[in-house]
N, C-alpha and C positions, 0 to 999 in steps of 0.2 A: 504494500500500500504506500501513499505517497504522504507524505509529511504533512501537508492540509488538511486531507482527507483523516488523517489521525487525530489531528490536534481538535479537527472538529467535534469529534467524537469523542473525545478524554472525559467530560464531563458526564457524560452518559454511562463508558466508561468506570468511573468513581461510583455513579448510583450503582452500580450493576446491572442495568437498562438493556445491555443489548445481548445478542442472542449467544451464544456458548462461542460459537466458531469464532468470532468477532472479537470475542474478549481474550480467548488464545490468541490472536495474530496481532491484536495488540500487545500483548504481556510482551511477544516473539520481537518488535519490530524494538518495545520499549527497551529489551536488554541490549540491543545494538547500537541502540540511538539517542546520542548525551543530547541533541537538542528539544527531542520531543519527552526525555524524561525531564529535563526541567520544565518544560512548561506544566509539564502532567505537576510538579512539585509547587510551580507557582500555585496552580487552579488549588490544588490539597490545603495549598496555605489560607487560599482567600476563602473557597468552600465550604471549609471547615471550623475556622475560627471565628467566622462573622455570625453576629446573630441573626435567626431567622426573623424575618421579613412581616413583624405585625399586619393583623389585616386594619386599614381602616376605614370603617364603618362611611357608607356614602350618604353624602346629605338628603333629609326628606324630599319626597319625590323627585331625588334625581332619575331615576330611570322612567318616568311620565314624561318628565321634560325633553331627558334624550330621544327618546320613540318621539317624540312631537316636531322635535327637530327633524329629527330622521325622515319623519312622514312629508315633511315641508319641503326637506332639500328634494324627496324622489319625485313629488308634483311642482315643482318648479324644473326640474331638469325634464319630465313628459311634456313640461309645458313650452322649453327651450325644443324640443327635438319634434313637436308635433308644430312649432311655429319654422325651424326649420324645411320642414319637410311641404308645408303649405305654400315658403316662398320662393320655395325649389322649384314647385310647378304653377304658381301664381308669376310669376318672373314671365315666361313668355307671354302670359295673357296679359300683365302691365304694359309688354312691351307694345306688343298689338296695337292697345286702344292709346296709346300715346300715339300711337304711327296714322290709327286713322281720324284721333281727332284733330291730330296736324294736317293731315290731307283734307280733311271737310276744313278746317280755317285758309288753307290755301285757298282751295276751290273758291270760299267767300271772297277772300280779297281780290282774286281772279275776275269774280266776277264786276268788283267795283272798277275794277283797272278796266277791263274791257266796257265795261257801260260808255264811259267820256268818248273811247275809239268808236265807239258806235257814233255818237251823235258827230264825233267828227266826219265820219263819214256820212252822214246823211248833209252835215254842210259842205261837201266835197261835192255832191250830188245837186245843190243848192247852188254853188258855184258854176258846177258846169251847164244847169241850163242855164246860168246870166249870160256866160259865154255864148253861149250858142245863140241867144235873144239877141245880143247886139253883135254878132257877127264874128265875134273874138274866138272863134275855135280855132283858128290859123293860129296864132299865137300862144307858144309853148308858157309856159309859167311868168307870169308877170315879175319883172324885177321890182324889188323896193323901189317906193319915190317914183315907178313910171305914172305914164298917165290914166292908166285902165286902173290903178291900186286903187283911188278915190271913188270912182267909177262902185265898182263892186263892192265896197262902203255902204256906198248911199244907197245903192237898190238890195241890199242882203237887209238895210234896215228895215223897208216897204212891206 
C-alpha cells in the first residue's frame, strides 16, 4: 500500500475499525516504515490524551428553524430554475414581437413619409396640365427666376 492511502486509514486503524486483512498489512507496512509509524505515534498522542468531545445541547427550536431554512433555500432555487427555464424558451418569442412591433412602427412611419410623395405627385400632375394649357410642354423643366416660374405660381393658386 502507499503511504497516503495508510496514513489515511491509521485512525481507523487505532479504533480497530477495519476488517482483519487490512489491519495485518498495516501492522506489515508499519514495521518497515519510520514515516508512517510516526505519524500512527502522533494521531496515538493526540487521540488519546484529549478529552472526549462534550455534546452540546442545540438551542430551542433550532432544528424548526433549520428545516425552515432548508425549505426556503429549495423553493427559491425551483423558483430560480423554473424562471430559468421559462426565459430559455420565452427568449425567442420576446425576440419575435420586438421584431414585428418594429416592422408595424416602420410600416406606420412609411406610411406618413409616402403620404406628402403622394400629394406631390398629384401637384406634378397639376403642373403638367398648366403646361400643357398654355403651350409649355416643349419646355423641359423651368429654370429658377425664368419667366414660366411666376407663370405656374399664379395659376397652381386659381
Amino acid at each position: 500500500m502507499k503511504h497516503e492511502t495508510i496514513q489515511k486509514k491509521l485512525l481507523r486503524y487505532l479504533d480497530e475499525d477495519l476488517p482483519e486483512n487490512e489491519q495485518q498489512k498495516i501492522q506489515a507496512h508499519l514495521a518497515d516504515c519510520p514515516s508512517c509509524r510516526a505519524h500512527l505515534q502522533w494521531l496515538e498522542l493526540v487521540w488519546r490524551t484529549e478529552k472526549p468531545v462534550s455534546r452540546i445541547p442545540a438551542p430551542a427550536f433550532f432544528w424548526t428553524r433549520l428545516s425552515v431554512r432548508l425549505n426556503k433555500e429549495r423553493r427559491s432555487q425551483f423558483i430560480v430554475r423554473i424562471a430559468e427555464q421559462f426565459f430559455q424558451y420565452a427568449r425567442p418569442a420576446i425576440v419575435m414581437a420586438v421584431m414585428v412591433f418594429t416592422i408595424f412602427i416602420g410600416v406606420q412611419f412609411g406610411k406618413k413619409i409616402i403620404l406628402p410623395t403622394a400629394e406631390s405627385a398629384f401637384s406634378g400632375v397639376q403642373s403638367s396640365q398648366i403646361r400643357a394649357e398654355f403651350g409649355m410642354d416643349y419646355f423641359s423643366a423651368l429654370p429658377p427666376g425664368s419667366v414660366g416660374e411666376p407663370l405656374m405660381v399664379l395659376t397652381a393658386k386659381e
